[in-house]
N, C-alpha and C positions, 0 to 999 in steps of 0.2 A: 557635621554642619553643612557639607556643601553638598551632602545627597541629600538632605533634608531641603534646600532652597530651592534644587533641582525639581526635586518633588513638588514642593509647592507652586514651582512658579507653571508646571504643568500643568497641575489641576487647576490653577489658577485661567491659564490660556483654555485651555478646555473649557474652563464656565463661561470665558466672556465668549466662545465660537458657538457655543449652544445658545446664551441669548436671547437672540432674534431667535429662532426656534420657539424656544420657552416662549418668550412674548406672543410672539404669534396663535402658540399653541393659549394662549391664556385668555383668551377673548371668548371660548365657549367649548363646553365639554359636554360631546353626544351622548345619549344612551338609549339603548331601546326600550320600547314598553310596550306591552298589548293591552286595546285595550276592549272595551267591556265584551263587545262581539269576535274576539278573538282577531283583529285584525292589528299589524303592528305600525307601533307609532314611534315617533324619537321625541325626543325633550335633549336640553342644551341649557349648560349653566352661565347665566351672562356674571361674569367675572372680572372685576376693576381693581388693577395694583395686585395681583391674587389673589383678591376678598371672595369668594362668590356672594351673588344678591339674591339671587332666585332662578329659577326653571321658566324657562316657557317651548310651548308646544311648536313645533312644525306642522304644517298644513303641503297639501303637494305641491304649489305653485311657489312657497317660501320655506326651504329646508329650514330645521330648529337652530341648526350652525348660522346660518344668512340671518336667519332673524336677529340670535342672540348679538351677532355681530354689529348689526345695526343701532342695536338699542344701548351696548356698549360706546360704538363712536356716539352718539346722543349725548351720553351722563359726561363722559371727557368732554365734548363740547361744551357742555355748560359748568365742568367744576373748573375748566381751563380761562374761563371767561369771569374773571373778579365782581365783573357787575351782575352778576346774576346771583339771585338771594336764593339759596334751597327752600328757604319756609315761603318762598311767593309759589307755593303748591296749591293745586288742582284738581280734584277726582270728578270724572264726568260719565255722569250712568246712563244708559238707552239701554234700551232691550235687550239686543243681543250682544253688547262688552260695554266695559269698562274702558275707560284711559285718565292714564295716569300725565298731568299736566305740570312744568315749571316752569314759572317766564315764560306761559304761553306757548311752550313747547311741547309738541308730545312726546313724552318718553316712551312709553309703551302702551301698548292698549292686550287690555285680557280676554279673553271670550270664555263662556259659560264651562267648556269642556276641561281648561284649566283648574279651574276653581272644582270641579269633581276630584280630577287629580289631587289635588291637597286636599279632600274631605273639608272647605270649609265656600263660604258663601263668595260671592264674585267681588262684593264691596269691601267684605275683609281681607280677603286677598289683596287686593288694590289699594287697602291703606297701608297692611301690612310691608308690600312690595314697595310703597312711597318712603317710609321711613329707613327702609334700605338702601333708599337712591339717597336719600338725606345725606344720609349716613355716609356713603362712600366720597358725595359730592365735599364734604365738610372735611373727612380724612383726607381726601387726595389733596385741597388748598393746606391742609395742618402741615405733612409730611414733608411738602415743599417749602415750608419755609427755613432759610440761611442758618437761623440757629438752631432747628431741628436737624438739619441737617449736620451741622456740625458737631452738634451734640452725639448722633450715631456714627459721625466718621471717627469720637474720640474712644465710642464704645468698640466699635469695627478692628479698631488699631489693636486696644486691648487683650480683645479677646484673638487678634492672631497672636501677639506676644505670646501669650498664656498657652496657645497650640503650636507655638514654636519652642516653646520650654518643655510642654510635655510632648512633642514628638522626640526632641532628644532623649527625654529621661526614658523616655522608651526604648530609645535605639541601647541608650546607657543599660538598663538593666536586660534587654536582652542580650547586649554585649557582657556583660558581667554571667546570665545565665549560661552562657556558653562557656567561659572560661569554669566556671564550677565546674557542668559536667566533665568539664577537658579536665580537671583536677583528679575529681572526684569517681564518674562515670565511667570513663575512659581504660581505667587501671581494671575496673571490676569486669567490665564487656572483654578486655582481654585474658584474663581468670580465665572467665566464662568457657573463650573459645579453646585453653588451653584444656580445662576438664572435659568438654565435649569431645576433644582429641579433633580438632578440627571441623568438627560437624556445623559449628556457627563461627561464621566470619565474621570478627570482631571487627575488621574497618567498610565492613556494608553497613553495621546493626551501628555501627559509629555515623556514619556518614548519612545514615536514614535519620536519627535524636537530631544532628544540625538542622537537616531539613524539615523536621517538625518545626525544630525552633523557629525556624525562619520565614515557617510559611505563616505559624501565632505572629510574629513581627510584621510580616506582611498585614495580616488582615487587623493587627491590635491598632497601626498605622493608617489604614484605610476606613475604621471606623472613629478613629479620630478627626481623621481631615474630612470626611463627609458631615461629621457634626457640624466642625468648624463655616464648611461652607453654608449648612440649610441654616446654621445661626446669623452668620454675617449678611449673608443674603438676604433673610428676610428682614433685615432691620430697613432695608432702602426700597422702596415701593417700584421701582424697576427691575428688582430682579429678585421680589417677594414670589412671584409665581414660578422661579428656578428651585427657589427654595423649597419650594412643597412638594417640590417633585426628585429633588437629591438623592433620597432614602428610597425612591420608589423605581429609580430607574438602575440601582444595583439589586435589589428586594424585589421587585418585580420577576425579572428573567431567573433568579432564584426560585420565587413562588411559583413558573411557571412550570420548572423543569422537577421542583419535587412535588407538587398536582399530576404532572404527565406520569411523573415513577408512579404515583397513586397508584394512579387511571391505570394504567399498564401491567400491576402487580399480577394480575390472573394470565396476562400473556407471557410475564415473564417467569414464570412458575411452571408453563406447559414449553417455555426453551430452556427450562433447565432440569425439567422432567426429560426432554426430547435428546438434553446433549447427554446426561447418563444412557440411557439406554442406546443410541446410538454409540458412544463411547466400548460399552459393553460387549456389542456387536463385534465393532472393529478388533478389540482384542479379543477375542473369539474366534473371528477368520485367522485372525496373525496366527495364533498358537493352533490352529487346525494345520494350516501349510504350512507354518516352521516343522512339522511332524511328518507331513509330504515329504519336505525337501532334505531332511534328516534320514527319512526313511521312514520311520516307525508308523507311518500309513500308507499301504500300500493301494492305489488307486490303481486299478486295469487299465492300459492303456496311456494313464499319464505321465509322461516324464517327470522324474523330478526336478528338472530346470525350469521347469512351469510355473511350479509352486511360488516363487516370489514374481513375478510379473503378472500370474492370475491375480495373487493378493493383492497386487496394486490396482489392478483393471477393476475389483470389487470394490475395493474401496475408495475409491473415485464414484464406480456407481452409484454405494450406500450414500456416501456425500449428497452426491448429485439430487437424490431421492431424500435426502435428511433439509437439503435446502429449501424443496419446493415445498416439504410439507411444515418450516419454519415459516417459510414469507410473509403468509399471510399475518402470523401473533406477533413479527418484528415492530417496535414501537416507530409508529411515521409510515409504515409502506405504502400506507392509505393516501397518504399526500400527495399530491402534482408535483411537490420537489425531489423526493424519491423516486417516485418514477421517471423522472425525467434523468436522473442521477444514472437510474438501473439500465435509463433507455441508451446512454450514451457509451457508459462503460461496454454496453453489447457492442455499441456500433463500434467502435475504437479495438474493444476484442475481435470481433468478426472480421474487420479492415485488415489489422493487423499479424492474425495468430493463423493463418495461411499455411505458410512454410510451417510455422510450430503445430499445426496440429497433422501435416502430413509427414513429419520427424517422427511423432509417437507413433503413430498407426503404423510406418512403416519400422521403428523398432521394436513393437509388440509381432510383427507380420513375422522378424527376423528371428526373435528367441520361437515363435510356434511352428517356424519351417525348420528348427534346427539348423542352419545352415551354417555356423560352425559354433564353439565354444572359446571359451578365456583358457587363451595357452594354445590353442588350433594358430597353425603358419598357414595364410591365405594369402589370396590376390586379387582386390577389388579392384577393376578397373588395368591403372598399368602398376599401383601401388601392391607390392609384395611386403608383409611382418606379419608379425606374431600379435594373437588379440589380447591386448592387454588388462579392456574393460568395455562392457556392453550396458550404454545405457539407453533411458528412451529416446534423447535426444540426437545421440552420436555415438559412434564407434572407434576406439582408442587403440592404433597400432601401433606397436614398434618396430621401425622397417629394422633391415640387415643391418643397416648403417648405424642401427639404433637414434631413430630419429622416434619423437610422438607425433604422429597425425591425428588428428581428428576427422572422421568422413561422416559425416551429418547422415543419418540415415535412409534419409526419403533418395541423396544420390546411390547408397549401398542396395537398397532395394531396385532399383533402375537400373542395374550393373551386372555385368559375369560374376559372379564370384564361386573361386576355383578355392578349393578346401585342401590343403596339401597333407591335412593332418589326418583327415575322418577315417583313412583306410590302412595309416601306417602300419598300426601294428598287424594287422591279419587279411590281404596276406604281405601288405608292406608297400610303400610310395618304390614308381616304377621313375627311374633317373633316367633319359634316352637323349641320347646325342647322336648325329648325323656326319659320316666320313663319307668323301667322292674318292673313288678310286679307277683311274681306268681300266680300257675293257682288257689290256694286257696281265693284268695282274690275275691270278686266280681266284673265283670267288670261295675257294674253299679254305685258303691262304688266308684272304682275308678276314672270314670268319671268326677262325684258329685266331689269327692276331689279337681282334677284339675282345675272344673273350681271352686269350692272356693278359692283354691287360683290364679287365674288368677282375681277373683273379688276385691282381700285381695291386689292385687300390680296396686300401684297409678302410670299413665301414660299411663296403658293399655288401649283400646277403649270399654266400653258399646255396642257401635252401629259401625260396625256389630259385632256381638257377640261373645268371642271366643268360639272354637269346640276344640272337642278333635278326635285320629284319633286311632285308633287301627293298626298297622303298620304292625307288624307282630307275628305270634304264633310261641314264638321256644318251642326250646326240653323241655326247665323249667321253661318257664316264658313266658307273654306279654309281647310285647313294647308298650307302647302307645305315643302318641303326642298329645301336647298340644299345641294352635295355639292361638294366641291372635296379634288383630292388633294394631298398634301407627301410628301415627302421625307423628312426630319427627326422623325422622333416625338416627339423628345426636346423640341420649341419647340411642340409643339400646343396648350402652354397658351394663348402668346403668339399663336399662329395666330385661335385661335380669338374671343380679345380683340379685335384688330383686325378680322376677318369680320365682328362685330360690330356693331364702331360703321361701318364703310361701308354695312352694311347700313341706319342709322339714316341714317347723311348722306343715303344714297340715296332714300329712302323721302322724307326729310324735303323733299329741293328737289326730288322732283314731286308733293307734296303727297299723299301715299296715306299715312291712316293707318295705322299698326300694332294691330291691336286683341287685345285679352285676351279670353280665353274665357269671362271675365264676363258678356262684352257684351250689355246689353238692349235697349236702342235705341241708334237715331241721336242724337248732341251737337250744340247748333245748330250749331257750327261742327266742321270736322276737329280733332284733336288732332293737330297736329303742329307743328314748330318751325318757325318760317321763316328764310331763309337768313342775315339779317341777324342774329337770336340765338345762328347755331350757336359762335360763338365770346364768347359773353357775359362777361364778370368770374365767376368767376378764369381761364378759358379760356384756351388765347395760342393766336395762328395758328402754323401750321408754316413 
């Protein structure tokens, strides 16, 4: 009951906001016409209380709207006015019109061109059109009168009663239809989904029956309350001309939108001829490159890591090319509101898709330079991981730390990137760390040390062998390098850790110290550890 008041006192406030509108709108209604020499003319219905009376012509100097306008305030002038008698009428002929006279008034005057229009003479028209001012001037004094009036305010009341009563019994029996199907329906839909073995979800196909139901209750409810209003409405000569137009302002925009499906059936017949065979296409590239990238098509010169980022770069193209040859049969393109729709989304796109359209191009640039793969240890920039996924937009690593970044690709593109992985395996990533040793030490000592300890750290490769490099001679000291190859890129951290500390052990039990590029003098003694501390608290032996 109280979505039901709710309801009504809606539509109710609605009627009385339109109104003026309505009224406004009720004083004369254009149409156009051609006429005998093909040039266009309008005509306009002069209309009293929402009666219409008749048509009359526009000329250029007086639109048919301004006329009919006129001639309406005239007949209200005078049925408003008690002492003026309708039958004290008038028809006054001349040559070229008619006018139609009451109490001395002119109400309208006809010209010859009208009266073709109706196929009938200028003097029958003009009596004909008299007895219709009669007419409305007699209705408008009846309708107004106290007990006519109240008469229709007891039928008005009635007849909501009566749309109060069958809007519940509506609500009632679609309330009741739903508890059946909940009975009834309910049990058998879930049968259903059981024999399907899941294939039909019994609480969608459940959930879709309510919303049928409810959208029949919707509209069994809205063609009730629209009766109700074009009936109420038109019983009171203020808002007769709402009334006529009730049914026509929900039926209108309907009639307008299945006319346009009409109209439109042959354009929409060649987009739905256009999305098949486009359709068709695109799974026809798919299952070409999924064969690429499988293997089983072997293409000269193309990688297989191509295969799904060509696939895509095509079929954006095919898109691209499927849309421009859609636009034109799209129902409305032809409008100034669509394009202006099409015009702005570009500018909002173009404004905005900047950075997003220099992310793609530069991660399409990145899979066709190869310059690394998913599972390849790199270093964009100062960031070091492992690629965890490559898409057009950005690139997903996992540092050491195991952290995920995202590097947007248009900065990856604009950056060093060093591939730690591409040459592991053959002939293997080269580890190279740098020791200063002064010039007392022996350079051939030192060598021997380095690679003992490059032999002393488990991971490094045997084959090929590692070297050491002499870098450069400063002012107090050697640098030297030490290069050893792995395998593995992905442990170089760990590699390197250990390379490390052998190098320290090594240096330390034959006494050569390690010196910093600090270095000013010689310390009375070596810096270094002796063998007996290399395992000091908290240390433990292995």
């Amino acid at each position: 009951m109280r979505t039901m008041l709710v309801l009504f006192t809606l539509v109710l406030g609605n009627t009385l906001c339109m109104l003026p509108v309505a009224q406004a709108a009720d004083s004369s209604r254009a149409r156009p016409l051609i006429d005998t020499i093909g040039k266009e003319i309008t005509e306009s219905e002069v209309v009293v209380d929402g009666v219409p009376l008749f048509l009359v012509r526009g000329v250029r100097a007086i639109p048919a709207e301004d006329r009919a306008n006129d001639i309406q305030q005239r007949i209200l002038m005078l049925a408003q006015d008690p002492q003026v008698d309708p039958e004290d009428a008038e028809i006054v002929l001349e040559e070229d019109r008619v006018t139609v006279k009451i109490a001395d008034v002119e109400v309208v005057t006809f010209i010859p061109e009208e009266a073709v229009l109706e196929n009938v003479g200028l003097a029958v028209l003009a009596e004909a059109n008299l007895g219709a001012v009669q007419r409305a001037i007699k209705l408008y004094r009846e309708e107004r009168q106290a007990g006519v009036l109240a008469e229709k305010a007891v039928w008005a009341t009635a007849l909501t009663l009566i749309a109060i009563l069958l809007l519940l019994t509506i609500f009632r029996v679609f309330r009741w239809l739903t508890d059946f199907f909940n009975r009834r329906a309910k049990g058998s839909i879930e049968k259903l989904e059981e024999a399907s073995q899941k294939a039909i979800d019994a609480q969608q196909m459940w959930r879709w029956l309510v919303g049928v139901l409810r959208v029949l209750r919707i509209i069994t409810a809205t063609v009730l309350l629209l009766a109700w209003l074009e009936t109420v409405l038109g019983l009171f000569p203020w808002t007769r001309s709402l009334a006529r137009r009730i049914f026509s302002l929900v039926v209108d925009p309907l009639s307008s939108m299945v006319n346009g499906v009409v109209e439109s059936l042959p354009d929409l017949v060649f987009l739905l001829v256009l999305y098949f065979v486009v359709r068709f296409i695109l799974q026809a590239t798919r299952v070409y490159f999924e064969g690429v990238e499988r293997g089983r098509v072997k293409l000269q010169g193309f990688d297989a890591d191509w295969a799904s980022p060509t696939y895509r770069l095509l079929r954006m193209l095919i898109l691209a090319f499927s849309i421009v040859i859609a636009y034109p049969y799209i129902p409305g393109s032809s409008s100034d509101a669509f394009k202006g729709v099409s015009l702005l989304l570009g500018l909002v796109f173009s404004l905005g898709s900047s950075s997003f359209v220099s992310n793609i191009i530069a991660g399409y640039s990145l899979t066709y330079r190869r310059a690394y793969r998913i599972g390849d240890r790199v270093r964009i920039g100062d960031i070091v991981g492992d690629v965890t996924d490559m898409r057009v937009m950005v690139t997903h690593l996992r540092s050491v730390k195991n952290e995920d970044i995202n590097i947007p690709n248009s900065v990856v593109i604009s950056s060093a990137v060093t591939n730690y992985s591409a040459l592991q395996k053959d002939p293997g990533l080269i580890l190279h760390t740098d020791v200063t040793i002064g010039y007392d030490t022996p350079w051939r000592q030192v060598e021997a040390m380095l690679m003992m300890a490059a032999e002393r750290t488990e991971g490094l490769q045997k084959e090929p062998a590692p070297f050491v490099l002499q870098k450069s001679l400063g002012d107090f000291a050697v640098v030297y390098e030490l290069n050893a190859f792995c395998k593995d890129a992905s442990s170089m951290q760990t590699l390197y850790s250990r390379m490390h500390a052998n190098i320290q052990d090594t240096f330390n039990q034959y006494g050569v110290q390690i010196m910093s590029p600090a270095y000013e003098q010689d310390p009375g003694a070596p810096k270094v550890v002796p063998p007996e501390s290399w395992y000091a608290e908290p240390a433990a032996r292995e």
